[in-house]
C-alpha positions in Angstrom: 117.2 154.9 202.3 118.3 153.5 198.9 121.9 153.3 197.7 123.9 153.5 194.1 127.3 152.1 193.6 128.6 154.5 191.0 131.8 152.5 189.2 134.2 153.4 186.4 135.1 156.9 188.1 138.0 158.4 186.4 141.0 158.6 189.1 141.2 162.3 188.2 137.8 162.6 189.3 137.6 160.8 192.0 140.1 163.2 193.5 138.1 166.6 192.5 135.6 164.6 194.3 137.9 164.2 197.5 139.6 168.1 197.1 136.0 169.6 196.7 134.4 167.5 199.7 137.8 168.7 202.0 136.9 172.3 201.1 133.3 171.9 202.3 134.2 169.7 205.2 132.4 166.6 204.0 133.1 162.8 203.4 133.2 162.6 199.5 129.9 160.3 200.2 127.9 163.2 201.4 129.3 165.8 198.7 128.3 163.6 196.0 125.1 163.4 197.7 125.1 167.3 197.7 125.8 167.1 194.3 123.5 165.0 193.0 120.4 167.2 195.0 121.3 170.1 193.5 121.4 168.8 190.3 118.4 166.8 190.4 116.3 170.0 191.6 117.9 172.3 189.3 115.8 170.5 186.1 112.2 169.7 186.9 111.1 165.8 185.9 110.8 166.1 182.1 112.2 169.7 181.6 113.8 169.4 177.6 116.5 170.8 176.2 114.0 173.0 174.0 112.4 174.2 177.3 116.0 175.5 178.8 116.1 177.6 175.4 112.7 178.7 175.6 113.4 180.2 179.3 116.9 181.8 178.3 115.7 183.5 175.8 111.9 184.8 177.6 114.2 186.9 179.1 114.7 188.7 176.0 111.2 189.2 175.0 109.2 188.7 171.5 110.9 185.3 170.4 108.2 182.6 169.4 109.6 179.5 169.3 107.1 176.6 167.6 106.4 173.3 169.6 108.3 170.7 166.9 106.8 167.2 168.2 109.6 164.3 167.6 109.7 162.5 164.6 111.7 159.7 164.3 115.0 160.5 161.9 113.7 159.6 158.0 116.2 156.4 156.6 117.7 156.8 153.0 119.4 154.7 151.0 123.7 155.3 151.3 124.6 154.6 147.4 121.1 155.7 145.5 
């Protein structure tokens, strides 16, 4: 099994990390674990933010949203 070391954890964190693992009865190790699975399997490898619009609004019905490929940000001149 691999491991992380996670550093630079906010002391007011780290202890919503400590009171949420005591109200599920689990070492802070394993709720972070539970944590990050969750969060990992809520958004599918490559799922954009464009795609978590596209499914909110499905649910309303007759809204096309165009594919918009990337383009890099055009430079201009500050002062011209």
């Amino acid at each position: 099994m691999a491991s992380i070391t996670i550093r630079g954890l906010d002391d007011s964190l780290k202890q919503r990390l400590r009171v949420r693992a005591a109200e599920h009865g689990r070492s802070m190790e394993e709720e972070a674990r539970e944590i990050l699975r969750c969060g990992v399997a809520s958004q599918p490898l490559g799922f954009t933010r464009i795609d978590k619009i596209r499914a909110r609004i499905a649910e309303i019905g007759a809204v096309e949203i165009p594919e918009i490929p990337n383009q890099p940000i055009r430079s201009r001149s500050l002062g011209k």
